[in-house]
C-alpha positions in Angstrom: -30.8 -31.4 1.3 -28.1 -32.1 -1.4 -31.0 -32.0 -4.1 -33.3 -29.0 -3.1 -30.5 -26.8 -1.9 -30.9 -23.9 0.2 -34.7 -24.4 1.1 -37.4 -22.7 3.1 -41.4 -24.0 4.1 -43.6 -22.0 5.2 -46.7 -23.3 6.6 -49.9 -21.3 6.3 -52.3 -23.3 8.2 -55.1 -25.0 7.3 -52.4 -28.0 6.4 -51.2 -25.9 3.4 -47.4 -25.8 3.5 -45.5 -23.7 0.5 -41.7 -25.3 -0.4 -39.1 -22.9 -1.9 -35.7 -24.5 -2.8 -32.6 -23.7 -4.6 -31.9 -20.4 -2.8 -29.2 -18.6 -2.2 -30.1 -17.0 1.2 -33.2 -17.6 4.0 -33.9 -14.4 5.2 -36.2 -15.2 8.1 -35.8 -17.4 10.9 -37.4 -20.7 12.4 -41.1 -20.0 13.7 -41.1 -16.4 12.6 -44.4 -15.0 11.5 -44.0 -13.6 7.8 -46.3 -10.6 6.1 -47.8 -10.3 3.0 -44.6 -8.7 0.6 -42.2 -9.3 3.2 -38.4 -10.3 1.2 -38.1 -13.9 3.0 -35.6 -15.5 0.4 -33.2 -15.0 -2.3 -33.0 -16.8 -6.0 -30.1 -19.7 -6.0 -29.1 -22.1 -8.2 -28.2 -24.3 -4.5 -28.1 -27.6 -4.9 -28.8 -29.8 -8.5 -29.4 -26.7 -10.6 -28.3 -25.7 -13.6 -28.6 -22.1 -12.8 -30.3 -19.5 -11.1 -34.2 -20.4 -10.9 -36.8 -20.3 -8.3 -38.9 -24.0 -7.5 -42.4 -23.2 -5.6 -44.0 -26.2 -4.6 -47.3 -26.5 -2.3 -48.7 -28.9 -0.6 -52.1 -29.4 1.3 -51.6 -32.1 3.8 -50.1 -34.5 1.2 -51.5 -33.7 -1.8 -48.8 -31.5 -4.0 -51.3 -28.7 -5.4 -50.8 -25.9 -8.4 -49.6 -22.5 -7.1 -51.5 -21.0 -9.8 -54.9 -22.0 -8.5 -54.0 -20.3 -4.9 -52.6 -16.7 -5.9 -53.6 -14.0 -8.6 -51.1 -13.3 -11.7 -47.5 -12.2 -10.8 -45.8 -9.3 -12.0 -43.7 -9.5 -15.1 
């Protein structure tokens, strides 16, 4: 993944898959289950970036959809 860097996908059923890339460390491992809060990733700037930034993506089935419609308001 020479592009997306270090990269993680979590899939949360339901055919909705989240895609984080450009980290620096994974901290969870293939087919664990993940809680709510749980640390599974650290910020990079793996792969083509030009610094240290996080890039969310979701999906549901193939359809790329806004994270913003799925979660409340992050903390500043």
């Amino acid at each position: 993944m020479f592009y997306s860097g270090g990269t993680l996908i979590i899939d949360h059923g339901q055919g909705i898959s989240s895609t984080f890339i450009h980290l620096s460390k994974i901290l969870v491992a293939l087919g664990q289950e993940v809680e709510t809060g749980q640390p599974i990733a650290e910020v990079g700037a793996t792969g083509r970036a030009t610094g240290p930034h996080l890039d969310w993506r979701m999906s549901w089935f193939n359809q790329r959809i806004d994270p913003q419609l799925l979660v409340p308001p992050m903390p500043e």
